[in-house]
C-alpha positions as CSV (number, residue, x, y, z in Angstrom):
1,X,176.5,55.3,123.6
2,X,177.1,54.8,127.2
3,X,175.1,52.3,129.5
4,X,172.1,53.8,131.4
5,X,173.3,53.5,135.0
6,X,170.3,54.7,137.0
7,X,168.3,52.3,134.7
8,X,171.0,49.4,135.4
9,X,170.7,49.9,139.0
10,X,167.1,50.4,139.3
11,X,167.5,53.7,141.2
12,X,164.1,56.0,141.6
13,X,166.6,59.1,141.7
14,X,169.8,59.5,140.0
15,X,171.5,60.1,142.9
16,X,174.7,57.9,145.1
17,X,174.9,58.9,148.7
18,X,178.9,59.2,148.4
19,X,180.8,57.0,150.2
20,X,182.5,58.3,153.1
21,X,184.8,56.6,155.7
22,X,184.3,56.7,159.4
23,X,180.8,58.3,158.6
24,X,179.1,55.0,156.4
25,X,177.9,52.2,157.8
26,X,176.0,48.8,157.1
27,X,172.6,50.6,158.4
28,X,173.1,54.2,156.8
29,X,174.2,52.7,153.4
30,X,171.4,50.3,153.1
31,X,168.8,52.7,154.1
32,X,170.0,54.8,151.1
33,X,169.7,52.1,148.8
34,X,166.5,51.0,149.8
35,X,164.7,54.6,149.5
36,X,165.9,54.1,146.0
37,X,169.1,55.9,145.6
38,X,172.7,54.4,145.4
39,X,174.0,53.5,149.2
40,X,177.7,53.7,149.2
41,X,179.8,52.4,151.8
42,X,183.0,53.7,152.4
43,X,185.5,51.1,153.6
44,X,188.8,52.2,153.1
45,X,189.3,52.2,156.2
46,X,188.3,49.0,157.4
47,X,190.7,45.4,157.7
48,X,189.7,42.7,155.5
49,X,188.3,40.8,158.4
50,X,185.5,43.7,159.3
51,X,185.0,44.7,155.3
52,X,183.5,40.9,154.8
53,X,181.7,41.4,157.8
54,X,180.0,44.7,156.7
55,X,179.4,43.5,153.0
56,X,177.6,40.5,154.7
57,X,175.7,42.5,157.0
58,X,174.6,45.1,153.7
59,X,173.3,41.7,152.2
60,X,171.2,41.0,154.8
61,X,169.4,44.5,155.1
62,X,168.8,45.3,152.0
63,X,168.2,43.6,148.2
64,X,169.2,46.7,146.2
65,X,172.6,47.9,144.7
66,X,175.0,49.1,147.0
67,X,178.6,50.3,146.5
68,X,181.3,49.1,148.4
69,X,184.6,52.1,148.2
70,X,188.2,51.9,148.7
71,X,191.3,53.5,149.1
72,X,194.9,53.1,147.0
73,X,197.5,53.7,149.2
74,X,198.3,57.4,148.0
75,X,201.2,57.9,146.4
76,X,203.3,60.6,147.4
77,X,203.0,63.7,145.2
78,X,204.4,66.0,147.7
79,X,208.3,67.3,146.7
80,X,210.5,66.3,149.6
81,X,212.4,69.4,149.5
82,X,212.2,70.1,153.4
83,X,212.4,67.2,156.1
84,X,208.5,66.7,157.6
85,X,207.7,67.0,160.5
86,X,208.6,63.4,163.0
87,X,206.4,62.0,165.0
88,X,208.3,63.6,167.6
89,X,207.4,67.1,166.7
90,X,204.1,66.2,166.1
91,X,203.9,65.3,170.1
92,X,205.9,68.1,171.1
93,X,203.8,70.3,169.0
94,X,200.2,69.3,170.6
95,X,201.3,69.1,173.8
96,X,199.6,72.5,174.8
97,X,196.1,71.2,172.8
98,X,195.9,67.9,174.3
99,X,196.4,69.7,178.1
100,X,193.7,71.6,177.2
101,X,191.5,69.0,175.9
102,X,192.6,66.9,178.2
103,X,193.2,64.3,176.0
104,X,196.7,62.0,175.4
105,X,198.4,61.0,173.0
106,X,197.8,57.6,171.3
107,X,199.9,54.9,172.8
108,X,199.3,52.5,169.9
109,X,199.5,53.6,166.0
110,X,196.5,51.8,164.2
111,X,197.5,50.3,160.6
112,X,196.2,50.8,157.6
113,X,194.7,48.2,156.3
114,X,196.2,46.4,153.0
115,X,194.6,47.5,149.8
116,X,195.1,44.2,148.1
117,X,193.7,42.4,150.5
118,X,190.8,44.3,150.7
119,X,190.3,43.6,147.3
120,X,190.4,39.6,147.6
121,X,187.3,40.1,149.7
122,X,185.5,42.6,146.8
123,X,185.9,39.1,144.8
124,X,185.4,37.1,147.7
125,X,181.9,38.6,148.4
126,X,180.7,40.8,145.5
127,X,178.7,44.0,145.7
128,X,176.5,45.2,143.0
129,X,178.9,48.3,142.5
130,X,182.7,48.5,143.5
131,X,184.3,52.4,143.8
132,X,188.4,53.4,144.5
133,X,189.7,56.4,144.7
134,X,193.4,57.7,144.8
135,X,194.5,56.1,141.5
136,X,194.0,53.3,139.3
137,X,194.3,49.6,139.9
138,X,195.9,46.8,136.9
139,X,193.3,45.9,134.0
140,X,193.7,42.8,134.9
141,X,191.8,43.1,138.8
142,X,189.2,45.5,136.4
143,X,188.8,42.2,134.6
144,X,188.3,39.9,137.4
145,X,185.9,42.1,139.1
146,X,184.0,42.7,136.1
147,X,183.9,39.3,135.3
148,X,182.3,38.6,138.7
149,X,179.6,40.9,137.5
150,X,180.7,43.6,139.6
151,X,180.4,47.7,137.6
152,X,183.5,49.1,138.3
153,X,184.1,52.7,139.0
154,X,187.4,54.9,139.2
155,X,188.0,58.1,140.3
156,X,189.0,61.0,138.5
157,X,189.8,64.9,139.1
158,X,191.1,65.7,135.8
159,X,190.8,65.1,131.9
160,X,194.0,63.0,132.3
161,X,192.8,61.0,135.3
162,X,189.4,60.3,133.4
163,X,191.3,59.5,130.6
164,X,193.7,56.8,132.4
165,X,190.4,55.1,134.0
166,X,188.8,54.8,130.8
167,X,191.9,53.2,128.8
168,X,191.9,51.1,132.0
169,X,188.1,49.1,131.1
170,X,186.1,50.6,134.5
171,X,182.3,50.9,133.9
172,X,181.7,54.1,135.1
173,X,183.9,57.4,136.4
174,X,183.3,59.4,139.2
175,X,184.4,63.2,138.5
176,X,185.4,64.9,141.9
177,X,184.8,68.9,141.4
178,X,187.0,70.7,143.4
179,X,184.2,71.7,145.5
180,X,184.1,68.1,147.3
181,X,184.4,67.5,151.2
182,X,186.9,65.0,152.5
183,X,190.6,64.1,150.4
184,X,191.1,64.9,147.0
185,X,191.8,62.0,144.9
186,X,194.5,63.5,142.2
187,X,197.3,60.9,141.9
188,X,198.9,61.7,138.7
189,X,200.3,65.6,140.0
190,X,200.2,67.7,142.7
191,X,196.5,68.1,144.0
192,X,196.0,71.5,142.4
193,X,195.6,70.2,139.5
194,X,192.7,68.5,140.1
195,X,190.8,71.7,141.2
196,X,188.3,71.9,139.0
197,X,185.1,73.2,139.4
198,X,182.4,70.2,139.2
199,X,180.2,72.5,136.5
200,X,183.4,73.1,134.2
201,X,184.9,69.4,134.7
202,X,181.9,67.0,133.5
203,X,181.0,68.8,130.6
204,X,185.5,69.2,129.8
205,X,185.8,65.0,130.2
206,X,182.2,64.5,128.8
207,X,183.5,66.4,125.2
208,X,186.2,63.5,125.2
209,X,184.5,60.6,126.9
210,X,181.4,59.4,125.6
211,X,181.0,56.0,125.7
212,X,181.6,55.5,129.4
213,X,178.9,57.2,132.1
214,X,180.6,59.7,134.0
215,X,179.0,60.3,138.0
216,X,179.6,64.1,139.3
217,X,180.9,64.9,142.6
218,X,181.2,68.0,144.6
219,X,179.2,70.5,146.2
220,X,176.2,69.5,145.1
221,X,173.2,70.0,147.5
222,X,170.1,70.4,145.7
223,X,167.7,68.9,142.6
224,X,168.4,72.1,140.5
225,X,172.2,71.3,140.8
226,X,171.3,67.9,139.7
227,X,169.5,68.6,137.0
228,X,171.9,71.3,135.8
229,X,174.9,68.8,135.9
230,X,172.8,65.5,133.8
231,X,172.1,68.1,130.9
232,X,176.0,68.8,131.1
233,X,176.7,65.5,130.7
234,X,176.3,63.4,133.5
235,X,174.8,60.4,134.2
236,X,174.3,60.8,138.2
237,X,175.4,62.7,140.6
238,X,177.0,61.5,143.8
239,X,176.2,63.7,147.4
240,X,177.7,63.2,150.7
241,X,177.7,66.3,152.6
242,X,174.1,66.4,153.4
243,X,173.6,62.9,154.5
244,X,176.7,63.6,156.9
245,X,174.3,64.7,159.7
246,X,172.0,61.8,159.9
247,X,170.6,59.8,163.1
248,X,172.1,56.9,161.0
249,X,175.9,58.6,160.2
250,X,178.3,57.6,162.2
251,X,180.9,59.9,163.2
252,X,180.9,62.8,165.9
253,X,177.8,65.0,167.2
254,X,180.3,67.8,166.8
255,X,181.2,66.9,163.2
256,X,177.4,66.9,162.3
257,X,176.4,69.9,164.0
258,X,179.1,71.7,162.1
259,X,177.2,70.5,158.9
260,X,174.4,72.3,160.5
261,X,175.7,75.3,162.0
262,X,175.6,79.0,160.6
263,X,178.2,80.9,160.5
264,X,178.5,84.4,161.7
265,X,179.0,86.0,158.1
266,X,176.9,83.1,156.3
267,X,179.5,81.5,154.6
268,X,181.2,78.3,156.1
269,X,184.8,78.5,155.0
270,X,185.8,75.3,154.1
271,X,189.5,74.7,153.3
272,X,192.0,71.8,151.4
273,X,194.4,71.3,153.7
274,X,197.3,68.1,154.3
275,X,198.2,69.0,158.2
276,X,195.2,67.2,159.2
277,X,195.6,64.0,158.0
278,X,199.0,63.6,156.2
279,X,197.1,64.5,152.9
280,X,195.3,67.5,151.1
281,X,191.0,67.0,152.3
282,X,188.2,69.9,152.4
283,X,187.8,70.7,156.3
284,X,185.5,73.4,157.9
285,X,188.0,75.9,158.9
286,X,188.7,75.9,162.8
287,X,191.3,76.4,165.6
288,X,193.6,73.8,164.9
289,X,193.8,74.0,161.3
290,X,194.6,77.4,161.5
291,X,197.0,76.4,164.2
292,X,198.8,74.0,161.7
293,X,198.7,76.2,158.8
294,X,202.3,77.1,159.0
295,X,203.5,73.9,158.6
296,X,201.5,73.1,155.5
297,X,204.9,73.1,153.3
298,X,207.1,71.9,155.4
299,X,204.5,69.0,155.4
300,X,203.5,66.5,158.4
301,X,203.6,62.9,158.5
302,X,201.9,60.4,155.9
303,X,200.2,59.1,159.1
304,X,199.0,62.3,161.0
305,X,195.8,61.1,160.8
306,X,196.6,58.1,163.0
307,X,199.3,60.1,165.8
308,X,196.5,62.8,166.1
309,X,193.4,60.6,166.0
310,X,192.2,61.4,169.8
311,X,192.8,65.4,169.0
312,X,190.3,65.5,165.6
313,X,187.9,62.7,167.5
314,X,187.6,64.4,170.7
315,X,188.6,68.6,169.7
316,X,185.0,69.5,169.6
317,X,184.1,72.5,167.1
318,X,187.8,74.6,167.4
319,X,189.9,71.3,167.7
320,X,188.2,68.1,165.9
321,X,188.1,67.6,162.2
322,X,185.2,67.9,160.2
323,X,185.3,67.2,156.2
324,X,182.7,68.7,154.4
325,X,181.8,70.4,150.8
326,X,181.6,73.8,149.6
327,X,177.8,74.9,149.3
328,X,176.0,73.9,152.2
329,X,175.4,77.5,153.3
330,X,173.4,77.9,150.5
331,X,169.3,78.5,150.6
332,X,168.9,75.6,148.4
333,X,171.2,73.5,151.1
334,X,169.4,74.7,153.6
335,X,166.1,74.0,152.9
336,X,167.5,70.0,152.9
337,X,169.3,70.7,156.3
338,X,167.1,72.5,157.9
339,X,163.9,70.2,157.1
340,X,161.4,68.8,159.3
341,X,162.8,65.8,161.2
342,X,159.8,63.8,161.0
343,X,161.1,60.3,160.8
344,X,160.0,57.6,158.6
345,X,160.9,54.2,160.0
346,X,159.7,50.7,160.5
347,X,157.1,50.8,163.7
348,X,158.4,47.9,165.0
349,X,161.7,50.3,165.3
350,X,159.8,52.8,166.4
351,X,158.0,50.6,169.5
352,X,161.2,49.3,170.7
353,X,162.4,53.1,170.9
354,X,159.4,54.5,172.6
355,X,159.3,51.0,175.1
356,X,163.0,52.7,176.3
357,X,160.7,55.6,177.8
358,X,158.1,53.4,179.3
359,X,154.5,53.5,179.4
360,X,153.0,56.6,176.7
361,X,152.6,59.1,179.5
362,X,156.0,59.3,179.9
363,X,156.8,60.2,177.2
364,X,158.2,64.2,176.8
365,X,155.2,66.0,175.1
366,X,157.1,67.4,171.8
367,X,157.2,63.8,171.4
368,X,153.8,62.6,171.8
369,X,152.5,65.9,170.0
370,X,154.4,64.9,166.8
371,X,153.4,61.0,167.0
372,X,151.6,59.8,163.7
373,X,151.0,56.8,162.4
374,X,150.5,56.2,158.7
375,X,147.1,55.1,157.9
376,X,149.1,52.0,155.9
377,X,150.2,51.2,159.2
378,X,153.7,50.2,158.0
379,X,155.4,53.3,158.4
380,X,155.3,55.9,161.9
381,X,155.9,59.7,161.4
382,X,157.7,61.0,164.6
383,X,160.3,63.5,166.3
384,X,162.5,62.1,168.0
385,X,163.0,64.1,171.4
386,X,166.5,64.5,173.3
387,X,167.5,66.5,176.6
388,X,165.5,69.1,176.6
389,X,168.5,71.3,178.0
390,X,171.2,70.0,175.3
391,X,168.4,70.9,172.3
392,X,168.0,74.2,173.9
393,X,171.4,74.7,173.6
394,X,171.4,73.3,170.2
395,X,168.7,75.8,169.2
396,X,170.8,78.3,170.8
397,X,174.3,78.2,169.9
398,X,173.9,76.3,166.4
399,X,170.4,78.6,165.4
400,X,168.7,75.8,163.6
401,X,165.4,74.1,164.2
402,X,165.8,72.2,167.2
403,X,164.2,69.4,165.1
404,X,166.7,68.7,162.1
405,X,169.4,67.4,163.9
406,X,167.6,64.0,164.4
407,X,166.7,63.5,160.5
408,X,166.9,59.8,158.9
409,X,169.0,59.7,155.7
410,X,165.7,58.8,154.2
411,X,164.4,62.2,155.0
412,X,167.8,63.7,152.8
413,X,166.9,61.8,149.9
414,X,163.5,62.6,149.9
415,X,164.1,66.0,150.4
416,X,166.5,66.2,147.6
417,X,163.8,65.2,145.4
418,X,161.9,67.8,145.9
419,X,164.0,70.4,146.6
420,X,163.9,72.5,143.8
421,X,160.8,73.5,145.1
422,X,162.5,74.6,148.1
423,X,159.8,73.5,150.7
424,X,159.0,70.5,152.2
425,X,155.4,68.4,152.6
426,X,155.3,65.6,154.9
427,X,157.2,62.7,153.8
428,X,155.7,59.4,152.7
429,X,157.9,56.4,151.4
430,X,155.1,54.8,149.8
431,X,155.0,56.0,146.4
């Protein structure tokens, strides 16, 4: 019999907000694990020197369980059969993009950070949880870090994969469907073969693994989904699309307006492609991916990511990149996306905002229409106002509620807890 994770962690829903580089940060992943879910912080990303930094700061916000995620260095499952791309072509080849946009080229290539070193600071300062993706590490750093009380969770897209992790002693196995946003963490064959629906994989590893709790991943945007995927045999289930456009995320209006966006037939078509970054990741479909599709076999660089970096920060909609899972077109999705954007924070967060606009008459009336404060008096309900011209043009071009784009992370995980209902009351965090 497996552990009880959500009971372990003391979560109120059994639910991880996914960790996702370059969108997590020390104040979105501890408002998550406050609310009561799992915050996840995704710091693969990140030298040694910042990670301690970040881990430190997460102490210092919040008392509950948070996850800190990392990287392997991928290992190279691609068959050299054709030279890549050089750095060269990559230049040559954007040359035309970066005139429009522009932009120029980076002048310095950032480096990765060092796995292993990373991992002396997971011992150094220890989280509640500890996540990897891209492989598997040696038993014996699965020991250590168990041994400093630390649960321990691998990655897996396959039977196999889940397999290796549980031979390997972790405490707990997230199962990426293939329906997941961002890279796909296969490592043991090419990344096809991890492309596995998330409703068909937990209940395939869960017939061969029962004594280890098994966390689905993947396109999952609503409590029905949730509820659906526990009876199939897991434990919780992990979500990061939706929380990607949050005032609290940290990467690119553009990236979370494409969250929000429709699309002209409905359906956002979201793609796995390697161009982008130097390996295979769920993208929303746009200009520049369709731009590099043709050299998808010849292969780019390991380190596109890095020579393109000004290109997907600054490309906007056609030419930035912007990882995301399958499903958030769906009605079930869209009644967490498109939600009221009341906003539950701390008042004394909410008076040092409004004292940026002055004395209360100056503040724009959508603003002071939607001010409440809770009678507890510990909590303020209010919208969050922005150029009145770029909303317009929000409403306009994006048609979604002017409102939504300035929800809280806490208003997602709320949400999702009621969302099979598929409306939403006003939002109180005192339960």
């Amino acid at each position: 019999m497996s552990t009880n994770l959500q009971k372990l962690l003391n979560l109120k829903l059994p639910i991880i907000q996914a960790p996702m580089a370059n969108v997590s940060n020390p104040k979105f992943t501890s408002m998550a694990s406050n609310f009561g879910i799992l915050g996840s912080h995704g710091c693969g990303l990140l030298q040694p020197e910042q990670l301690e930094k970040d881990i430190m700061e997460l102490k210092s916000l919040t008392s509950k369980p948070f996850n800190i995620n990392l990287q392997l260095p991928r290992p190279n499952l691609q068959a050299e059969k054709v030279k890549r791309l050089s750095e060269v072509e990559v230049t040559e080849l954007l040359t035309e993009i970066r005139k429009e946009l522009k932009l120029t080229a980076p002048k310095e290539i950032r480096a990765k950070p060092n796995f292993f070193e990373q991992l002396k600071m997971i011992e150094k300062n220890p989280p509640k949880v500890f996540s990897y993706c891209f492989g598997r590490i040696e038993k014996d750093a699965v020991k250590r870090l168990k041994d400093k009380g630390i649960l321990v969770v691998g990655t897996a897209t396959n039977l196999q994969e889940a397999l290796d992790l549980e031979e390997d002693g972790v405490d707990a196995i997230v199962l990426q469907g293939s329906e997941a946003g961002g890279h796909r963490s296969t490592y043991i064959s090419d990344y096809k073969s991890g492309l596995i629906g998330i409703s068909t994989l937990v209940p395939l590893v869960y017939s061969r693994i029962k004594s280890i709790p098994l966390i689905a991943a993947g396109g999952i945007t609503n409590g029905n989904q949730v509820r659906a995927l526990l009876s199939l045999g897991a434990q919780l289930c992990q979500i990061g699309t939706l929380f990607i456009p949050t005032l609290e995320s940290s990467i690119s209006l553009t990236w979370k307006e494409n969250v929000l966006r429709k699309s002209p037939d409905g359906n956002k078509n979201t793609v796995i492609t390697s161009t982008l970054t130097g390996a295979p990741c769920r993208v929303l479909e746009n200009k520049l991916v369709r731009f590099l599709a043709t050299w998808e076999e010849r292969g780019v660089p390991r380190n596109m990511a890095a020579l393109i970096s000004d290109v997907l920060r600054n490309g906007g909609h056609e030419f930035g990149i912007s990882m995301m899972g399958q499903g958030s077109e769906n009605d079930a999705a869209k009644a967490v996306l498109r939600t009221s954007a009341l906003q539950l924070l701390d008042a004394g967060a909410v008076v040092r905002r409004l004292s940026s606009y002055g004395n209360e008459e100056q503040l724009p009336y959508r603003m002071k229409r939607h001010q409440t404060v809770h009678s507890t008096g510990r909590y303020v309900s209010i919208l969050f106002d922005s150029s009145p011209k770029v909303m317009k043009e929000l409403h306009k071009t994006l048609g979604f509620d002017e409102r939504v784009i300035r929800r809280s992370v806490v208003n997602v995980a709320d949400t999702l807890k009621k969302s099979s209902e598929l409306h939403v009351t006003r939002y109180n965090l005192i339960q």
